[in-house]
Each structure stands twice: as structure tokens, then as C-alpha cells.
C-alpha atoms as one frame of an Amber mdcrd trajectory, in Angstrom:
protein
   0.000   0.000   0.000   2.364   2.424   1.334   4.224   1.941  -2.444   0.772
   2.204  -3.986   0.361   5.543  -2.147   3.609   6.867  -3.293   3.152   6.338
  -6.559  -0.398   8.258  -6.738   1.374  11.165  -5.443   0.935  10.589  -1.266
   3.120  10.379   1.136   2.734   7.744   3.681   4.592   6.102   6.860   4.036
   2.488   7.090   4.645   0.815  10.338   4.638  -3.162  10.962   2.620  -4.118
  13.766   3.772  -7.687  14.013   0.812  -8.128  17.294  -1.813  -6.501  18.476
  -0.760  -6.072  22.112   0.952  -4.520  23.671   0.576  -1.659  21.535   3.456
   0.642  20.041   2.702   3.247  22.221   5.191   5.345  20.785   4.841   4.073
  17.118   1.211   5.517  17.765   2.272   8.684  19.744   4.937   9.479  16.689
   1.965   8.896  13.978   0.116  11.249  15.517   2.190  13.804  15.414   3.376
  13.411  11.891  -0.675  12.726  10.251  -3.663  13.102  10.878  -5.008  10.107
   9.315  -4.148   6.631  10.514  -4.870   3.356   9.041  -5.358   0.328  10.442
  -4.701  -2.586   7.916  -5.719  -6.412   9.285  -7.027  -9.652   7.969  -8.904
  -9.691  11.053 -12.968  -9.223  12.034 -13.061  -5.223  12.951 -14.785  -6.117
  16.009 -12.100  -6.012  18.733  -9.220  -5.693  16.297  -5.853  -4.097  16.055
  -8.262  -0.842  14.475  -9.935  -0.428  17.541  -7.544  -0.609  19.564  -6.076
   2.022  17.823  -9.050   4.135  17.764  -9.051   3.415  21.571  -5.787   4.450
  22.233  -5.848   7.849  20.275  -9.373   8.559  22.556  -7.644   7.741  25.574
  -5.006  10.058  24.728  -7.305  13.386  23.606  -5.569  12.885  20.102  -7.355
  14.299  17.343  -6.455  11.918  14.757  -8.545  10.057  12.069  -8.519   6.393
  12.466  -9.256   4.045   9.217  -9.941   0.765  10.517  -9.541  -1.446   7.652
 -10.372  -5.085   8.433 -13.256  -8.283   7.869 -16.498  -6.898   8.790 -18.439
  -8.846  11.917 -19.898 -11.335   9.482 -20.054 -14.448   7.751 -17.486 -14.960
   5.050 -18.314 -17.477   2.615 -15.178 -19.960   1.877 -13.750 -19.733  -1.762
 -11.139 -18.195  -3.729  -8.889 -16.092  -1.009  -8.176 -13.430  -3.859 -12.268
 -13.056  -4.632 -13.150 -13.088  -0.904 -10.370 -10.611  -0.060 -11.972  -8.221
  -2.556 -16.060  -8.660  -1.540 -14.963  -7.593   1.878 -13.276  -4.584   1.278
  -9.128  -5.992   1.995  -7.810  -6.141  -1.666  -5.124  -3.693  -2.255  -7.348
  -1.672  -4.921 -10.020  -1.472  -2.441  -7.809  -0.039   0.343  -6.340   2.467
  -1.755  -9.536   3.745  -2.766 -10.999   3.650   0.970  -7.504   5.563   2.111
  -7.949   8.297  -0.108 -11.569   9.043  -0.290 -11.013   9.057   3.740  -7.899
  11.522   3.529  -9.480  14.075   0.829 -12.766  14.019   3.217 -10.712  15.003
   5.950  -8.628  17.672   4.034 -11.830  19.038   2.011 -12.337  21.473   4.263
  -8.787  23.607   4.026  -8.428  26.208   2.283  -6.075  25.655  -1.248  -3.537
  24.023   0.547  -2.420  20.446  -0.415  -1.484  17.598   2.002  -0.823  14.816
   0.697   0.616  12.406   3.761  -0.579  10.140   5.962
């Protein structure tokens, strides 16, 4: 993704959470003050995930960052073809990409002329 990004004309920090706890307190603490958009990438059900942990953590905190919590919704997933399956619930990389920007122009519609393209 974070190549994918690049090459669309953003610039992005990836960090590798290899677990979900504890949490990087100060990976988190040092995304927040270098974007304002974070997101969460898992092949995980959202519900109790790494992305709302995250979420948590920035509340807990008073941080006024954005939090993208991209993971399996709280559903069934029918068994099949992992590519297919990856792509009906939203965790393909084209999918992502689009979901990432759409939520970072959102969040930057409202300034004035000025472009930001990181996160």
C-alpha cells in the first residue's frame, strides 16, 4: 500500500505491527504527530481488532487523529477463492487504496487551497 500511495502522489509512513498487544505506544504517539489520518490494515474481524484498539488508544489520549480501521467486517465470510473473498470484503489492495484516499481528501476538504498529501 504504502508503495501504492507513493506512486499516486501521497506520502505515507508504514509501520509493521507484528501483534496486536501490547501496543506501540510510541509508534502511535509518533503517527500522531506526523498525520492526521491513521490506518489500520488487518485480515482480522473489525470487532475487537488491532483498528480499535487504535481508535481506543488515540481517545484515551485526547488525540485528534482520524482512524481508518480497515479489516473483515463482523460477518459471515463465505469460503472460496482467497483473492475473490479478499476483494467482496473490502481488503484487496485496490479497495484499500480507494478507501484511504476518499477518507484523507474528506478530511482535508475542508482547508483552504492548501495540499497535504501524507498520511
Amino acid at each position: 500500500m504504502h508503495e501504492r500511495l507513493k506512486a499516486l502522489g501521497y506520502e505515507s509512513s508504514l509501520i509493521n505491527a507484528r501483534f496486536a498487544k501490547p501496543l506501540d505506544e510510541d509508534a502511535l504517539l509518533s503517527a500522531a504527530r506526523h498525520h492526521d489520518l491513521i490506518v489500520t490494515m488487518e485480515e482480522n474481524v473489525i470487532s475487537g481488532g488491532m483498528g480499535e484498539q487504535v481508535m481506543r488508544f488515540y481517545e484515551e489520549h485526547n488525540l485528534s487523529v482520524r482512524v481508518l480501521a480497515i479489516a473483515i467486517p463482523d460477518e459471515y465470510v463465505e469460503h472460496g477463492n482467497v483473492e475473490i473473498l479478499r476483494r467482496e470484503v473490502g481488503i484487496d489492495a485496490e479497495t484499500i487504496t480507494e478507501r484511504t484516499i476518499e477518507a484523507y481528501e474528506e478530511l482535508h476538504a475542508q482547508e483552504s487551497g492548501a495540499e497535504r498529501n501524507d498520511f
